[in-house]
N, C-alpha and C positions, 0 to 999 in steps of 0.2 A: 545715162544710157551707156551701155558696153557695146561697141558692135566686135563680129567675128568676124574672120576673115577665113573663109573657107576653100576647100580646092576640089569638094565634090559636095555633092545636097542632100548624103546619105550623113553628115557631119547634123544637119540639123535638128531633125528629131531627138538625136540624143544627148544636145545640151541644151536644147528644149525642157526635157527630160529633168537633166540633172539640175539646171534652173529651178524646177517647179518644184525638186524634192528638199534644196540645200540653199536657193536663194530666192523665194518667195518674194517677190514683189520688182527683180529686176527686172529691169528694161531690155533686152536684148534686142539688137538689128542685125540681120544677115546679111554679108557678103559672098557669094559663090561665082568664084570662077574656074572652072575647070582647066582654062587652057591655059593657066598657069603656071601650075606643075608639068604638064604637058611638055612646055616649053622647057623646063626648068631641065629636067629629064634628059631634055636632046643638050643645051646648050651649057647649063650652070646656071644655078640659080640666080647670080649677078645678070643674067643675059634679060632677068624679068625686073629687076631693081625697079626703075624707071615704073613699070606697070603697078608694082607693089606699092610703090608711095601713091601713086592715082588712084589706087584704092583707098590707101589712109586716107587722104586729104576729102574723098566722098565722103566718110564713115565722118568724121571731123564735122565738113560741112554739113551734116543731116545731125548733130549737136552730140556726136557720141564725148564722151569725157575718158575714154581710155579704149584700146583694140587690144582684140585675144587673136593672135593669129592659133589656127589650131593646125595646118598644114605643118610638119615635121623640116619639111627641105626647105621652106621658105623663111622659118626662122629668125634667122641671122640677119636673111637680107630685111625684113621689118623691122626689127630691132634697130638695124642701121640707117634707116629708112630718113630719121630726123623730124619725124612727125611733131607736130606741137602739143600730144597729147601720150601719156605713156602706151608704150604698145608690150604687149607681154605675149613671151611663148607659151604655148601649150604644156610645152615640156620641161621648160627650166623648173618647175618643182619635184617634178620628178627626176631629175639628174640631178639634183638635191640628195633625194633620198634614196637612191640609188648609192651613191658616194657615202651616204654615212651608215650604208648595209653594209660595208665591208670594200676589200681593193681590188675584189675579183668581180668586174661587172659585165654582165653577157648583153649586145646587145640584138632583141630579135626583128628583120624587117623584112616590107614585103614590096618593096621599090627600091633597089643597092641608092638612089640617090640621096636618100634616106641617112645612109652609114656617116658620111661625112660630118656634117651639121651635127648630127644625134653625137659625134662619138668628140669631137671639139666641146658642144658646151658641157657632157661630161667630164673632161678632163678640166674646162674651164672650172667647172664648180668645186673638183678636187682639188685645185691652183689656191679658191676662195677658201677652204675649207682646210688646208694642208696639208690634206693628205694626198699619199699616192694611191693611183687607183693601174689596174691593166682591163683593157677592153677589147673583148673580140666580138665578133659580128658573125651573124650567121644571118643567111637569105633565108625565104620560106618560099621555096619554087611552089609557085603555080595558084598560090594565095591572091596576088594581088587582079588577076585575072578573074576570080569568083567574084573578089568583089567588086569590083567593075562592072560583071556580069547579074551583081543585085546578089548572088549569093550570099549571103555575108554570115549566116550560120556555116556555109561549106570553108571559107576563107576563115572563120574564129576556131575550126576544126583541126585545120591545118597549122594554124601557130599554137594552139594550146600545144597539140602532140612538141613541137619543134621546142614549145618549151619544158613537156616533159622529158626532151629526151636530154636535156642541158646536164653539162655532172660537172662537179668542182666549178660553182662559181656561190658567190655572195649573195646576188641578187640578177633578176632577170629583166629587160628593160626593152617593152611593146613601144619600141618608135614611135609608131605612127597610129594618132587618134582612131585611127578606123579599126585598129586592131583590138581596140579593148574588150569585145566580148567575150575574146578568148580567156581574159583573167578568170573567167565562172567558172571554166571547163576545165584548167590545167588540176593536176593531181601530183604535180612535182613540191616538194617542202621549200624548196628556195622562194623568198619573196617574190612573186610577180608582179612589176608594178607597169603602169598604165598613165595616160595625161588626161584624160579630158575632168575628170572628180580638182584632183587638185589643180590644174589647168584653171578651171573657171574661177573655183574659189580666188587666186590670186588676181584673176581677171576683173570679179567683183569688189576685191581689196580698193584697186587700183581704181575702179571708175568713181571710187566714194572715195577716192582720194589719200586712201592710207597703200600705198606702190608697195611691196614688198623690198626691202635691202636691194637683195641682185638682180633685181628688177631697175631700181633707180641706178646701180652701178653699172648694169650693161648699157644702159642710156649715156648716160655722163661719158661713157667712155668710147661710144658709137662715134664712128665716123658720119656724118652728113650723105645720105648720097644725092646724086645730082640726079633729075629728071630731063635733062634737055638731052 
């Protein structure tokens, strides 16, 4: 069983979704907590560590065999989390392949807490990969508000254009799982890539027990964190 670790319940349906189209028969269990990120937001994502691992160790205890965080800002701190079962990003395949689009990577998001996380394990994977990469950020005002508000055709509206309007870069890089609808809509040549498609795939690598490379390296090399 794979469980996810989510930070809103508009995440469900659509790796529901991508389950039922690319992994036929697994297991998925949901995790949703909202005030998560919430918190993450006001204080830094370390300020929910603690929280983050008392979810892995549920997900664990209900017999999950690997966690897909799909939460952008939360990441790191799960990875570092020390869970006895692999926990994989959302997005490290995709800042994967972002990194071997070229050195020029845009990234687009629609929470700034977002930039941090997104733009480290990018340059983490360049570090893995040897290459140099430069990374800039751009916000998408007023996006992350639609979706919140359930818009989420109004909010995939608004980052396509953002990433239509990108110029001189490699490839273009939707932070945050929620953003991916927007990949349909963009009209820009530059790659736009997206996590939740390869996100899961790795996630189901993982629960069947073959971990992706930098998946077993971000582990091994994860600090323990403490819950008390």
């Amino acid at each position: 069983m794979l469980a996810l670790l989510h930070t809103s319940p508009l995440h469900v349906p659509v790796f529901e979704a991508l389950r039922d189209e690319d992994q036929p028969g697994l297991e998925l269990r949901h995790f949703v907590d909202e005030d998560l990120l919430s918190r993450a937001r006001a204080a830094g994502p370390e300020a929910v560590a603690a929280d983050v691992r008392g979810v892995l160790d549920r997900a664990v205890a209900e017999g999950a065999r690997a966690v897909l965080c799909t939460c952008s800002t939360l990441g790191a701190v799960a990875e570092a989390a020390g869970a006895p079962v692999p926990v994989v990003r959302v997005d490290r395949p995709m800042a994967a392949a972002a990194v071997a689009a070229g050195s020029g990577v845009v990234v687009l998001a629609t929470v700034a807490s977002t930039f941090g996380p997104t733009t480290a394990l990018i340059e983490e994977e360049a570090r893995r990969a040897a290459r140099s990469v430069a990374v800039r950020t751009v916000l998408v005002d007023g996006a992350w508000a639609r979706f919140e508000s359930g818009d989420t055709e109004g909010c995939d509206r608004l980052v396509a254009d953002a990433a239509d309007a990108v110029r001189d870069a490699d490839a273009i890089v939707l932070a945050q799982a929620s953003m991916t609808g927007a990949q349909r809509l963009t009209r820009t040549p530059t790659p736009v890539l997206s996590s939740p498609r390869p996100g899961l795939a790795a996630g189901a690598r993982a629960a069947l027990g073959g971990a992706d490379p930098a998946t077993r390296e971000a582990r091994a090399g994860a600090p323990t964190a403490t819950t008390g």
